[in-house]
N, CA, C and O of each residue as an XYZ file, in Angstrom:
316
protein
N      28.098    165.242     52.347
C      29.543    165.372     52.431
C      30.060    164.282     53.379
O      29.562    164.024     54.474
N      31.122    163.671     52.824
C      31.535    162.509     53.806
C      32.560    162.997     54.502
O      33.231    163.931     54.062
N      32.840    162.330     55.859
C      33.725    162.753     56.768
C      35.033    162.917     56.814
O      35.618    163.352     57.806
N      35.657    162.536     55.606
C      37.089    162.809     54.836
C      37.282    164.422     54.746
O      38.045    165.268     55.212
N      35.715    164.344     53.542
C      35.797    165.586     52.927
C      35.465    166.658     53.868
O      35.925    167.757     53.560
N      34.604    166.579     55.205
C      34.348    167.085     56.312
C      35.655    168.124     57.349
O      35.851    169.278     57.731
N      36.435    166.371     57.426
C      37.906    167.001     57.778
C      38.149    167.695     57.374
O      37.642    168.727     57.813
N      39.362    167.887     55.889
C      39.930    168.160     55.037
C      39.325    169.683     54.975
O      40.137    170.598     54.841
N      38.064    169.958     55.057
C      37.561    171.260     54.768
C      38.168    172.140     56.095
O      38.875    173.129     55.898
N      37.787    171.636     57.596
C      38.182    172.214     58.405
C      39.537    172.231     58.519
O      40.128    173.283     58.276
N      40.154    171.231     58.851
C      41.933    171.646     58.301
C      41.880    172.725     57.682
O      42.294    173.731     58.259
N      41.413    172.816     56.475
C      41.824    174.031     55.558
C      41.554    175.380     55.886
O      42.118    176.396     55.479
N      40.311    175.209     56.933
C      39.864    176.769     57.387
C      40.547    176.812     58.401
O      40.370    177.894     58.960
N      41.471    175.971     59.096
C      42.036    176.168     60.667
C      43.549    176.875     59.734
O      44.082    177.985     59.768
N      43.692    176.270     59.362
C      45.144    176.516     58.425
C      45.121    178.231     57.875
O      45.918    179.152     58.053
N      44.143    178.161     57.325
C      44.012    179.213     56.597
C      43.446    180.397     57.148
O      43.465    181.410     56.449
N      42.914    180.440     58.358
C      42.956    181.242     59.744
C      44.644    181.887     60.557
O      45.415    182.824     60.763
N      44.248    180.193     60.764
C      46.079    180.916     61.566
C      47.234    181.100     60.922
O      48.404    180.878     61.233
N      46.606    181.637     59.768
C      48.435    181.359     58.725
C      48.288    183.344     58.746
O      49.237    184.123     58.838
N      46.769    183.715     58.625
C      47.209    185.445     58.737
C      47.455    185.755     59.675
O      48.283    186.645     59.486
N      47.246    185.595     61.137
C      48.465    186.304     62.121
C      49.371    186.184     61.584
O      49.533    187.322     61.143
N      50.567    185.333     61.080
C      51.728    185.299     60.871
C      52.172    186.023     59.742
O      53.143    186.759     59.920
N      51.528    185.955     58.314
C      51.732    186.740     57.650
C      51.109    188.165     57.316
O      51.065    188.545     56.145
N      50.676    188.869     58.253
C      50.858    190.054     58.398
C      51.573    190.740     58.553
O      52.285    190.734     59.558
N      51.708    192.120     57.036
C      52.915    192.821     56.980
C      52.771    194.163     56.109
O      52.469    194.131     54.916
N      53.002    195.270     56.778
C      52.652    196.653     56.214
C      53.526    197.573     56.043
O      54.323    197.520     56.980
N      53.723    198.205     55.484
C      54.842    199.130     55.441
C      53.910    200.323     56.312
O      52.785    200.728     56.015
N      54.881    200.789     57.629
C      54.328    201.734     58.583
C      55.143    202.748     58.449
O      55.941    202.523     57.539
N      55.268    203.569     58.853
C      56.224    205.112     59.568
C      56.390    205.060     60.451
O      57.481    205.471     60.845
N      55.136    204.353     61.693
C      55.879    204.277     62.969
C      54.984    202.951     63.462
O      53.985    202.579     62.846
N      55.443    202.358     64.551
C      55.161    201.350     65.150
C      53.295    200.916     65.543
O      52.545    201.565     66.271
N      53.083    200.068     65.037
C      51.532    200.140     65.751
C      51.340    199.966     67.137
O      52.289    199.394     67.674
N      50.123    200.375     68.121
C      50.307    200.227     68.973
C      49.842    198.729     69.836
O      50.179    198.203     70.896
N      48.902    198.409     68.743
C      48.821    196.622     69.520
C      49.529    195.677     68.728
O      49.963    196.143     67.674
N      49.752    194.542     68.935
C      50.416    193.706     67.868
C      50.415    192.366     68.478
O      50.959    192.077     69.543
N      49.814    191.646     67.776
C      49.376    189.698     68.271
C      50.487    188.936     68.300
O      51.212    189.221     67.346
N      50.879    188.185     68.909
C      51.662    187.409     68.706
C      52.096    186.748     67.775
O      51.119    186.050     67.504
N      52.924    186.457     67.049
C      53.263    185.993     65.876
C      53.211    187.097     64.574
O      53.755    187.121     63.470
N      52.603    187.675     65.037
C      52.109    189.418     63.897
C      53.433    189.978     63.633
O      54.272    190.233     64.497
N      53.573    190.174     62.201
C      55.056    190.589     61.690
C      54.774    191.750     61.041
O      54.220    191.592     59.953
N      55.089    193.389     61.538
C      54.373    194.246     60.893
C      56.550    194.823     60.733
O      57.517    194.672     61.479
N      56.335    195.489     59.303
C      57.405    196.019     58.872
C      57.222    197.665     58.623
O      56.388    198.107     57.833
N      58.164    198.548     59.448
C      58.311    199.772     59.777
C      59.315    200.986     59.464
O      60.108    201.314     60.346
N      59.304    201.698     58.166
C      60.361    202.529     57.547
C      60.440    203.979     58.234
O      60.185    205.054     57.692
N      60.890    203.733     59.673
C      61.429    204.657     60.188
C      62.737    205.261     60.008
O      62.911    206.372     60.509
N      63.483    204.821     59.506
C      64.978    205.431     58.646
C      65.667    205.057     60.111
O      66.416    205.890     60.621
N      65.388    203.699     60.834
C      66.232    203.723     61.634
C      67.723    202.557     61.591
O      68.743    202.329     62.241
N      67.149    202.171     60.611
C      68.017    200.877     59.994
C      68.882    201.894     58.674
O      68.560    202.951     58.131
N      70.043    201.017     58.519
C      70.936    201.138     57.644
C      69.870    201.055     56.353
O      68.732    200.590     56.407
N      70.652    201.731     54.966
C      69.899    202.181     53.735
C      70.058    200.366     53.307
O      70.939    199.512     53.416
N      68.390    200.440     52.685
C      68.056    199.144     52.201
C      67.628    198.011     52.981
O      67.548    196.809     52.730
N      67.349    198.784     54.095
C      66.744    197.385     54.954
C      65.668    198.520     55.819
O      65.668    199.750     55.873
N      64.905    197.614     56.356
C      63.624    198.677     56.854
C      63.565    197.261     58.205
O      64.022    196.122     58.112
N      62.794    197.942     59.427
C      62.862    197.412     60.969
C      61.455    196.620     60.819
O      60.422    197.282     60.720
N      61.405    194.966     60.799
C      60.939    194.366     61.049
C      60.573    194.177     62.963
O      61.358    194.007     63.896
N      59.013    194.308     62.939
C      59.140    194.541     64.173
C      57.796    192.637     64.517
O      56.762    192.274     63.957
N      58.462    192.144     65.423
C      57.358    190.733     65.546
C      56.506    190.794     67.016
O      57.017    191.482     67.900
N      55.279    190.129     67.298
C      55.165    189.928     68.825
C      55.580    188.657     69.054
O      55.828    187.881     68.131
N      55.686    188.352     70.294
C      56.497    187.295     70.730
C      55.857    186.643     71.660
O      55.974    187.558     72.475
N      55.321    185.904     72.201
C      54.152    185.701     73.756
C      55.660    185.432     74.763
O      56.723    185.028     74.293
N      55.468    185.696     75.902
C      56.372    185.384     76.799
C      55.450    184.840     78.215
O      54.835    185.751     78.769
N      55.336    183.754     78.700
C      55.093    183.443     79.354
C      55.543    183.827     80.877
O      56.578    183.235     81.181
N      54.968    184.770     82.039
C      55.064    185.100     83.413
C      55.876    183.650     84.471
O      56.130    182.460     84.287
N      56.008    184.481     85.392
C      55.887    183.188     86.321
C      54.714    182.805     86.998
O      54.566    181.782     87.667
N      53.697    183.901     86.729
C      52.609    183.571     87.346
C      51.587    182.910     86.786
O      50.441    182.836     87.230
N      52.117    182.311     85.564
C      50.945    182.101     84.138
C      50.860    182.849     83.546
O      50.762    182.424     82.395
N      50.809    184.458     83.608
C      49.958    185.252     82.365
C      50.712    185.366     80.951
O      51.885    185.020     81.090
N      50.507    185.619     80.070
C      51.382    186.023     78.472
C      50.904    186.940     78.498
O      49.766    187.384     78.651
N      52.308    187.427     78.257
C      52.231    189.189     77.077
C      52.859    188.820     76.103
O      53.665    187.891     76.051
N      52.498    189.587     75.198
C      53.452    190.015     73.696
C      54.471    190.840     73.927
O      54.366    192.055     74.094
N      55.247    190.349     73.939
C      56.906    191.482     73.832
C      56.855    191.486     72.278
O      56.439    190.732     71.399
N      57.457    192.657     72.353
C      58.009    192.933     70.129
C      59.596    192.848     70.471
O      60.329    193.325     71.338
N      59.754    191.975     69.315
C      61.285    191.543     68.726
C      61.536    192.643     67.827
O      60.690    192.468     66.951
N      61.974    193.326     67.627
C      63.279    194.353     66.519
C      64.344    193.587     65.760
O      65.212    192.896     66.294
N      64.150    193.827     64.132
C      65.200    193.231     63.695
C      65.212    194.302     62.396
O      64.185    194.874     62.030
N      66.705    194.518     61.660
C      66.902    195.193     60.518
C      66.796    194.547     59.615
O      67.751    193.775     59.531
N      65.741    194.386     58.446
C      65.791    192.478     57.089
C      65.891    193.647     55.891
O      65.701    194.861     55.959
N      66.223    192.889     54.899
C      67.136    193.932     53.517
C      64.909    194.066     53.288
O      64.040    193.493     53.946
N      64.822    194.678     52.552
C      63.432    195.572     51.695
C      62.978    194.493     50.579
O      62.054    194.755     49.808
């Protein structure tokens, strides 16, 4: 295998790694309790207006001291 095709392979597995944190997405009842950063889990708690269900995301937030946490973002998106 030549070193083009070498690349090109890993690109594709780096890509294709970090593309499922992001597109992760489940229809829940209630909130999970861990959730990765960038992790987009969708939640039909009937707390949103009819026809849209609570998209819930993690978010990293950087400390002042250095550390990251994941905060979750809340949003209402149509179904």
């Amino acid at each position: 295998m030549n070193r083009t095709a070498r690349l090109t392979l890993v690109a594709a597995l780096l890509i294709g790694s970090s593309c499922g944190a992001y597109a992760t997405s489940r229809p829940l009842s209630q909130e999970p309790a861990d959730l990765r950063a960038g992790q987009k889990v969708r939640v039909d708690d009937g707390t949103c207006p009819a026809g849209q269900v609570k998209e819930v995301m993690g978010s990293a937030v950087r400390l002042n001291n250095g550390a990251v946490i994941v905060k979750r973002v809340r949003n209402c998106v149509r179904r």
